[in-house]
C-alpha positions in Angstrom: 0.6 42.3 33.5 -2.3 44.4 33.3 -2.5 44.9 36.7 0.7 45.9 37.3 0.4 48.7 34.7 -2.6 49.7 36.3 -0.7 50.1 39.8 2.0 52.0 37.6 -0.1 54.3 36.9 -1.5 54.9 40.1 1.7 55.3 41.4 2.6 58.0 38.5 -0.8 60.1 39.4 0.4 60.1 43.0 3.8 61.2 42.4 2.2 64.0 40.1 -0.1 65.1 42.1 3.0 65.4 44.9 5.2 67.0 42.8 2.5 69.4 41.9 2.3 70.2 45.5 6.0 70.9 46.0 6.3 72.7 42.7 3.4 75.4 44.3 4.7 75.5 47.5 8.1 76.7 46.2 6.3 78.9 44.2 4.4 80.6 46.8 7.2 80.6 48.9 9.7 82.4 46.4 6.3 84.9 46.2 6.4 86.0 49.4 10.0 86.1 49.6 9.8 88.4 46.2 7.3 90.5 48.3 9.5 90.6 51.4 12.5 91.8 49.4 10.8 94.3 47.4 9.5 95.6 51.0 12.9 96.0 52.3 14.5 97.4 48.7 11.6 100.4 49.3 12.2 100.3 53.2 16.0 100.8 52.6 15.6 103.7 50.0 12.9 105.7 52.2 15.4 105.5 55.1 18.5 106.6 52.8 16.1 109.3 51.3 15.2 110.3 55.0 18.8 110.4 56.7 19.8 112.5 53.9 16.8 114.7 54.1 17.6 115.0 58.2 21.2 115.4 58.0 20.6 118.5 55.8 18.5 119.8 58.7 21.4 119.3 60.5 22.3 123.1 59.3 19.6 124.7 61.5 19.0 122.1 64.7 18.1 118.3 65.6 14.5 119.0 66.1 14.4 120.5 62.2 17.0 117.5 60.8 14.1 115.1 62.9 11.3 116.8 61.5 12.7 116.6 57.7 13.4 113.0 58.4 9.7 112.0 59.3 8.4 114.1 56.8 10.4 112.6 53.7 9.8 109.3 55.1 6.8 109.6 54.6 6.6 110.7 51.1 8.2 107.1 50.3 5.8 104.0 49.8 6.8 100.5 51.3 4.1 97.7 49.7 1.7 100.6 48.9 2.0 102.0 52.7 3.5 105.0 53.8 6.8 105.0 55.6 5.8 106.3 58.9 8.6 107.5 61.9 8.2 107.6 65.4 10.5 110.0 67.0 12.5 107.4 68.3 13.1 106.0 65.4 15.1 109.2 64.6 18.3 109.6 66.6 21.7 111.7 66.7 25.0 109.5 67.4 27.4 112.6 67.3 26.5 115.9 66.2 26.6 115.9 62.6 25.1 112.2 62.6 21.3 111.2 62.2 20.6 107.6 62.2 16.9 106.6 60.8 15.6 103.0 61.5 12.4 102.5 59.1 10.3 99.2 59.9 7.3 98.0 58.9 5.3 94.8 59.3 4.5 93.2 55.8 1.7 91.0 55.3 2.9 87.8 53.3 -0.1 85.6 51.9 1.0 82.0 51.2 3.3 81.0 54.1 -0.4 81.6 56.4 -1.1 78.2 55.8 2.0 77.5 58.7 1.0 80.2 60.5 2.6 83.4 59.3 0.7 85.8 58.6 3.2 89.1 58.4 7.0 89.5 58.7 8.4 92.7 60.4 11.1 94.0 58.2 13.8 96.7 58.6 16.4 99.2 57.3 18.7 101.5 59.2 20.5 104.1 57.4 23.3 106.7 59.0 23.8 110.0 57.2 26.7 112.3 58.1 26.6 116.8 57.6 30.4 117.5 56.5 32.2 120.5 55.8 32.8 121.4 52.3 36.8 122.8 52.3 37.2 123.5 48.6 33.5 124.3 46.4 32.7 125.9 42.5 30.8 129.2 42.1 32.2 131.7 45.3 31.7 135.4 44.9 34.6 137.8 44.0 35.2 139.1 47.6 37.1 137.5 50.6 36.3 138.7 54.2 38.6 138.7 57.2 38.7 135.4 59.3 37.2 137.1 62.6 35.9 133.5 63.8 32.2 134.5 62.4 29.4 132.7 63.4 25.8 131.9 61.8 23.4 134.9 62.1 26.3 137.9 62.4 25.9 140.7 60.1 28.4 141.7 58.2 29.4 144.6 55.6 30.5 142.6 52.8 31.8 144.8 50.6 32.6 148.3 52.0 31.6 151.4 49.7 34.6 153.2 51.8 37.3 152.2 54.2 36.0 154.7 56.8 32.8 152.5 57.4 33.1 151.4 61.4 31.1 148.8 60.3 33.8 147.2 58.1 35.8 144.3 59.4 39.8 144.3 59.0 39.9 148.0 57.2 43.5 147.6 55.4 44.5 150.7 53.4 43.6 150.2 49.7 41.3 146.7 50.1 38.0 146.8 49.7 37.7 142.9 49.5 37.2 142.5 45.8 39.2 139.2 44.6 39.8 138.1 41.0 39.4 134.2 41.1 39.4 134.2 37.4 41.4 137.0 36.3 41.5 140.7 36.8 39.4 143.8 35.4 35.8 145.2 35.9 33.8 143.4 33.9 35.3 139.9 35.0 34.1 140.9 38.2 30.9 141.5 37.1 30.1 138.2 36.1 32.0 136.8 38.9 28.9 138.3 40.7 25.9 137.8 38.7 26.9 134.0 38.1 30.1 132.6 40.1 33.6 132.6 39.8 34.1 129.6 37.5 36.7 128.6 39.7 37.0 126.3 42.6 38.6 128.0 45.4 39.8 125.8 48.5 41.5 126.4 51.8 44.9 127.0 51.5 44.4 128.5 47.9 46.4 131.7 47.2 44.5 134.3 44.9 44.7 137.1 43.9 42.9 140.4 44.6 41.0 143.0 42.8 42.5 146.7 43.5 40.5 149.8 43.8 37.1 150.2 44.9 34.9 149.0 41.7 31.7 150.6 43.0 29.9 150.7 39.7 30.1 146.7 38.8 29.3 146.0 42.6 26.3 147.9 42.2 25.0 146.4 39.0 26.0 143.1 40.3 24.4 143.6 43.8 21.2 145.3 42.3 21.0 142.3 39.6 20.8 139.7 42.4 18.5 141.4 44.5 16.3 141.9 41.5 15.8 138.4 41.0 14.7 137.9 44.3 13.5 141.0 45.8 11.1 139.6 48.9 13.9 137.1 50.5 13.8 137.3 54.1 15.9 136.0 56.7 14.2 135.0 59.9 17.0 135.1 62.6 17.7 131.3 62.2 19.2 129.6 59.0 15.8 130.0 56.9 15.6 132.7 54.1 12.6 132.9 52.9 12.3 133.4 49.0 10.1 133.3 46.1 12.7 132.6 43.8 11.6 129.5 41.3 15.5 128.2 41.5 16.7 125.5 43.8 18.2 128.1 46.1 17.9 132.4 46.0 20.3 134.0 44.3 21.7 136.4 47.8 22.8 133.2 49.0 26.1 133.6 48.1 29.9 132.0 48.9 32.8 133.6 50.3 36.4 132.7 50.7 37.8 134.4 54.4 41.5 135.1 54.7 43.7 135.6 57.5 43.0 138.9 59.6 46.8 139.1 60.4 48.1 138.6 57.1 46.0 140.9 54.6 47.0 142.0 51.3 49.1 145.0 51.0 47.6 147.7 48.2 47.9 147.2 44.5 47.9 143.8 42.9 48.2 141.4 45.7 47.3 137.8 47.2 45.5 136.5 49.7 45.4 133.1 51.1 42.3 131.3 51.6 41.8 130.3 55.6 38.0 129.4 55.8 34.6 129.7 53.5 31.4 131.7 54.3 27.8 132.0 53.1 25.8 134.9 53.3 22.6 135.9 52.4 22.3 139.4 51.1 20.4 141.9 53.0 20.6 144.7 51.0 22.7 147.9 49.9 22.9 151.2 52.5 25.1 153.9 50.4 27.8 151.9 48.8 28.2 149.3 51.3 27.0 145.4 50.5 25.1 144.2 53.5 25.0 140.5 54.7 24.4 138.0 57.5 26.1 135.0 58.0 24.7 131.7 57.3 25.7 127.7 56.9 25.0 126.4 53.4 24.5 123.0 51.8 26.5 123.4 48.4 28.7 120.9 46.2 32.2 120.6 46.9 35.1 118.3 48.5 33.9 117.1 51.4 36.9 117.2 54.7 37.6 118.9 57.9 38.4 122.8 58.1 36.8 126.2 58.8 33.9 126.3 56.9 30.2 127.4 56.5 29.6 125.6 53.9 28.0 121.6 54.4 26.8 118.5 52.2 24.9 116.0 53.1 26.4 111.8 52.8 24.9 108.7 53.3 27.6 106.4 55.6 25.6 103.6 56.2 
């Protein structure tokens, strides 16, 4: 009897010492795959955070959207390593598509003891530059729809109706609107800060008579003031000092149709397309702009429109 209890517990130290074994080699197992995960959670996010940062590039050219995207990449950490981007690991399916493919080789520490001694990992992420056909915050004036395009100056508010420079001179319209209402000093603010509105394509609104040179002044002079070394460089880039996300002469327009403009008096337009423009300055009375393509917040869909956001479709 003895002897058999003494083989019992041989047996029981055995199976111990076995189970021991399995019971670490799960653990180190479920480890590494705890390390591999996390790797491809941080892998996934730096190429999300890259596409988006591309796409927004998008705006200017491919070679600044792939620039952006290797840059932001590598502001993101996978296992304590930098994401780092070839070029080809940066592509363009259409035209307003990047497509970012992040990979990195993670080194795994218990599964060496078969062999493995890293496991390449990867994430792929697809970000799309749409138009923006209906957005918040648009300045109280509405230009023609002449089929503008990104870099065109433009007199954006006309001190008189005589100015060659002016597009679409219609008698009585100097291209004030009154998203939110009509009188002088709901203009004014609609300058300095925004209509509070959201105006869309295919909105109807209505228009601000007369000339209102004194609020467009203090308006125009305000925004200027808060920014008054922003350059444009002949591309998309404005170069600003302004603390803010974005400088406050970047402004949005609504354009209306050339062939239908408001008659004088208390009128309507209709809204055809949205511009930005970036405010150059003020020569007599007259607003001076060029054109530009903007990221902004808004309803993202298909239409003629300057204005852009930036999604993640994959």
């Amino acid at each position: 009897m003895r002897k058999l209890m003494r083989n019992e517990r041989g047996s029981i130290i055995v199976f111990s010492v076995l189970a021991m074994v399995v019971i670490m080699l799960f653990a180190s197992m479920a480890i590494d795959v705890g390390c591999l995960l996390t790797a491809r959670n941080q892998l996934q996010a730096a190429a999300d955070a890259s596409a988006l940062a591309g796409a927004t590039g998008l705006t200017i050219s491919q070679d600044v959207a792939r620039n952006r995207a290797v840059t932001i990449a590598s502001r993101n950490m996978c296992i304590n390593q930098p994401v780092q981007l070839a070029q080809g690991d940066v592509t363009f399916p259409t035209l307003t598509r990047i497509r970012v493919q992040a990979s990195q080789n993670v080194n795994v520490f218990f599964a060496r003891v078969v062999g493995i001694n890293s496991v390449f990992v990867s994430a792929v992420a697809v970000a799309e530059l749409g138009q923006i056909i209906r957005t918040p915050g648009p300045r109280p004036w509405a230009l023609p729809d002449l089929g503008w395009q990104r870099g065109a100056p433009v007199v954006i508010k006309p001190g008189n109706l005589n100015n060659p420079d002016a597009p679409a001179r219609n008698a009585g319209f100097y291209y004030p609107i009154a998203p939110d209402g009509p009188g002088a000093q709901e203009y004014l603010e609609n300058i300095l800060y925004g209509s509070s509105s959201s105006i869309g394509i295919g909105d109807v609104i209505d228009v601000e008579p007369g000339n209102m040179i004194g609020p467009t002044a203090q308006g125009i002079n305000s925004l200027i003031a808060q920014d008054p070394y922003a350059t444009w460089d002949g591309s998309n880039i404005v170069s600003s000092s302004y603390s803010g996300l974005t400088s406050p002469r970047i402004i949005k327009v609504p354009l209306y149709d050339v062939n239908d403009p408001p008659d004088s008096g208390r009128n309507t337009i209709t809204v055809t397309g949205l511009a930005a423009f970036f405010i150059t300055g003020v020569s007599g009375q007259n607003v001076t702009g060029v054109f530009l393509t903007k990221l902004t917040q808004g309803t993202q869909g298909s239409g003629n429109s300057m204005l852009y956001a930036a999604k993640l479709i994959q």
